[in-house]
C-alpha positions as a Python dict, from the first residue, in 0.01 Angstrom:
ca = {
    (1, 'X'): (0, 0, 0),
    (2, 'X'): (121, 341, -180),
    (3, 'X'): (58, 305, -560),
    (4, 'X'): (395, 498, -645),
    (5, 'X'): (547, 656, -365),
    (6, 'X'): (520, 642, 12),
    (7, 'X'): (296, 842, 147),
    (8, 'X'): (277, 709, 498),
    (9, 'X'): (462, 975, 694),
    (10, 'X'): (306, 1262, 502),
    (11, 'X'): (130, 1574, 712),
    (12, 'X'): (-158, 1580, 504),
    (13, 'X'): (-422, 1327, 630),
    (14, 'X'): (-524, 1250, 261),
    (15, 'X'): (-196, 1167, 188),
    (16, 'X'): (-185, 863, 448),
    (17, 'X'): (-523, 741, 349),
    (18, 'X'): (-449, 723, -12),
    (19, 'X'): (-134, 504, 108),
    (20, 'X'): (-380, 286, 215),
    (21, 'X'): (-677, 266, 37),
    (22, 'X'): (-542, 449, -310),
    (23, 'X'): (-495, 131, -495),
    (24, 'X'): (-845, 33, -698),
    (25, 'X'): (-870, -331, -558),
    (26, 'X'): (-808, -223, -194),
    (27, 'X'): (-1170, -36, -243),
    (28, 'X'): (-1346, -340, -447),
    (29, 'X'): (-1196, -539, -153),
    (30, 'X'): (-1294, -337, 104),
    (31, 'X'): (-1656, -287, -59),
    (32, 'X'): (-1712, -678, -84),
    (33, 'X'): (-1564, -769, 264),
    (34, 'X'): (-1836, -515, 363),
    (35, 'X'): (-2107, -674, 188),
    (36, 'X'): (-2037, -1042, 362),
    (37, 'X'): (-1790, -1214, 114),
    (38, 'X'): (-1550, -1292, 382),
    (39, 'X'): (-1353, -1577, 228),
    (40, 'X'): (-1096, -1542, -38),
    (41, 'X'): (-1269, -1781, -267),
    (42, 'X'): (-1553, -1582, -259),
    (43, 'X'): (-1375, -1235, -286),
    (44, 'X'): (-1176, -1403, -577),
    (45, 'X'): (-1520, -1490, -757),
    (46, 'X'): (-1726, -1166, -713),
    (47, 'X'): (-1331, -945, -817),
    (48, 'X'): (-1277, -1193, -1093),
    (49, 'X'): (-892, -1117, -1011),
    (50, 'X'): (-615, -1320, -977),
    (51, 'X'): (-513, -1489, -738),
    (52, 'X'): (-165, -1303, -683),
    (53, 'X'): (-365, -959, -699),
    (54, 'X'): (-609, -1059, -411),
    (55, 'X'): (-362, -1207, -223),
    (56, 'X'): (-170, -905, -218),
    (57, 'X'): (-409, -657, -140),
    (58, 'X'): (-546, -874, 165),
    (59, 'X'): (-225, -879, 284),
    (60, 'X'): (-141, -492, 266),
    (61, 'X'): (-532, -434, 396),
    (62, 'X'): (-450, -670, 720),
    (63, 'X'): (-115, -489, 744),
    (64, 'X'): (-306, -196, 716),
    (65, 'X'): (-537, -286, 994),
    (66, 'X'): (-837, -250, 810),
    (67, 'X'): (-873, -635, 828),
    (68, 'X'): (-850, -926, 1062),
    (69, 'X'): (-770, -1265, 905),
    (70, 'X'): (-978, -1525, 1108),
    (71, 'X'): (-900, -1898, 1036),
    (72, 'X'): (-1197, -2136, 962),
    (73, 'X'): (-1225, -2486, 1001),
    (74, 'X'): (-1340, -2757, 818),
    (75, 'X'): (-1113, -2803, 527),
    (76, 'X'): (-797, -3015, 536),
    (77, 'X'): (-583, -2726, 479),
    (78, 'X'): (-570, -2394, 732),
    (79, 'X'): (-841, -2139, 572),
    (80, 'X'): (-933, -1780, 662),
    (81, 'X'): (-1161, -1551, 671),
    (82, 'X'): (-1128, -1163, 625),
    (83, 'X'): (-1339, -957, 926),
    (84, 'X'): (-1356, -574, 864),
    (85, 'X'): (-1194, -424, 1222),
    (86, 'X'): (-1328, -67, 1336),
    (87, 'X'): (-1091, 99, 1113),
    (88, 'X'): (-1205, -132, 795),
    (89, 'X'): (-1566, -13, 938),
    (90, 'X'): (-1481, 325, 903),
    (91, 'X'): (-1463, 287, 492),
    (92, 'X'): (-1797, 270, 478),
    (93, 'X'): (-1867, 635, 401),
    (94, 'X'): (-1543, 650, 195),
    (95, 'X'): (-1721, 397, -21),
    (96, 'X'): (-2075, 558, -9),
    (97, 'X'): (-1950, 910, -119),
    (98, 'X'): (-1726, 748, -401),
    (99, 'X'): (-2011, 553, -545),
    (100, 'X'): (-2256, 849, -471),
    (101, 'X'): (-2010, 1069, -719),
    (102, 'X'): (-1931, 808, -959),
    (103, 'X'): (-2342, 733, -1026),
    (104, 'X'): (-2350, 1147, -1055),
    (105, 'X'): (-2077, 1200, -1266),
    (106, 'X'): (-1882, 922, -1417),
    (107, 'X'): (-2211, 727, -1517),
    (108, 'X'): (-2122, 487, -1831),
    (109, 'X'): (-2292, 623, -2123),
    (110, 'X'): (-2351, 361, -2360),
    (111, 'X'): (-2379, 35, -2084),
    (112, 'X'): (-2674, -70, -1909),
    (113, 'X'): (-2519, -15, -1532),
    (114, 'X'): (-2711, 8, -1198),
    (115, 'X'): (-2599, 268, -924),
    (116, 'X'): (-2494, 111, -576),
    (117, 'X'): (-2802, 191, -368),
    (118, 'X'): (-2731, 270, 0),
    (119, 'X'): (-3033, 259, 260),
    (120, 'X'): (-3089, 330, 634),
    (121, 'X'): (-3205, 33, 768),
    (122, 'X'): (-3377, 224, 1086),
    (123, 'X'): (-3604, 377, 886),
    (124, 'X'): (-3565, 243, 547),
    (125, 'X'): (-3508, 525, 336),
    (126, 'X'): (-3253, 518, 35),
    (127, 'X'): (-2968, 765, 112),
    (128, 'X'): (-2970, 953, -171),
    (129, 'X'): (-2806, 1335, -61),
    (130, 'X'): (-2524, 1200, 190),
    (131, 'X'): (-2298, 929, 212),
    (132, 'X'): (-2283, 1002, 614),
    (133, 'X'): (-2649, 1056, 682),
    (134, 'X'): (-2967, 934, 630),
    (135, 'X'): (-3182, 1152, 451),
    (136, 'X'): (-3500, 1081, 630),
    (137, 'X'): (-3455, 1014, 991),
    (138, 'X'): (-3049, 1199, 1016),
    (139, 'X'): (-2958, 927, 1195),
    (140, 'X'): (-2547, 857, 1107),
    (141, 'X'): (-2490, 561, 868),
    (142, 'X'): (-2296, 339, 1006),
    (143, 'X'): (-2219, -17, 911),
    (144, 'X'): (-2469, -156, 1156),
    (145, 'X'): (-2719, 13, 984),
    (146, 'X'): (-2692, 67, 646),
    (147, 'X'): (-2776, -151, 352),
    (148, 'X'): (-2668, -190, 12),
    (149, 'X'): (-2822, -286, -282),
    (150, 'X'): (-2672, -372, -624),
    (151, 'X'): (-2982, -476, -873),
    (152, 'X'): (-2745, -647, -1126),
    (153, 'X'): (-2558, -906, -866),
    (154, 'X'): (-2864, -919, -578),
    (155, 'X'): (-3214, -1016, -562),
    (156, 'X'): (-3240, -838, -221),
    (157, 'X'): (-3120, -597, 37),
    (158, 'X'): (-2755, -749, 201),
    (159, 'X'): (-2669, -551, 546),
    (160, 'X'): (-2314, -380, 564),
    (161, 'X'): (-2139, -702, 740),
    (162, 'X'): (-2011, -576, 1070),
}
């Protein structure tokens, strides 16, 4: 989903991802499929975007193959679901370094804000150095076992939904 130009069939590897994943709402997407919200309804809530926005961006992130849409029942009408696949999985530590950098430098000055908070859930240590690592225990953070906490929407910890 290039934001100007295409960058798809660029050499530079940065180039390609930021085809993908170099439009704002693919990342806010990305972050809250990650987090559980799964259905469009609920993506739609937590984005507060419109409907032609998410739809959009869901569309280019399947295309992309960063998402799986898996239909649901029980509603009259055909629903889905959107499932991170192992390449969706892999945005993770995009995700943890960008909201490591924007809590260290682009911190609001005058709002009351609270940082993204990513912990190890083997050992239970808040990743505060590395977006790829836990601090304590150097085990990798993955998906499976990371955490994240943001104070302002959540009362408690919600896994990275694999």
């Amino acid at each position: 989903m290039p934001l100007r130009s295409d960058w798809s069939e660029k050499s530079c590897p940065m180039a390609r991802c930021l085809d993908v994943l170099g439009d704002p709402w693919a990342m806010l997407v990305m972050r809250d499929v990650l987090s559980g919200d799964r259905r469009f309804d609920e993506l739609r809530s937590r984005l507060d975007v419109a409907d032609s926005v998410l739809s959009k961006r869901l569309a280019a992130l399947c295309e992309a193959g960063l998402l799986e849409k898996v239909p649901y029942t029980g509603t009259v009408r055909p629903r889905y679901e959107y499932h991170p696949t192992a390449a969706g999985r892999d945005t993770a530590p995009i995700l943890q370094a960008l909201a490591r950098w924007g809590d260290k430098h682009n911190t609001p000055p005058a709002l009351e804000w609270t940082a993204l908070e990513v912990y190890c859930r083997r050992c239970g240590t808040e990743a505060t150095e590395s977006a790829d690592w836990c601090v304590s225990c150097r085990a990798p953070l993955r998906p499976e076992s990371t955490a994240w906490i943001r104070p302002s929407q959540w009362d408690d910890v919600r896994p990275l939904a694999i």
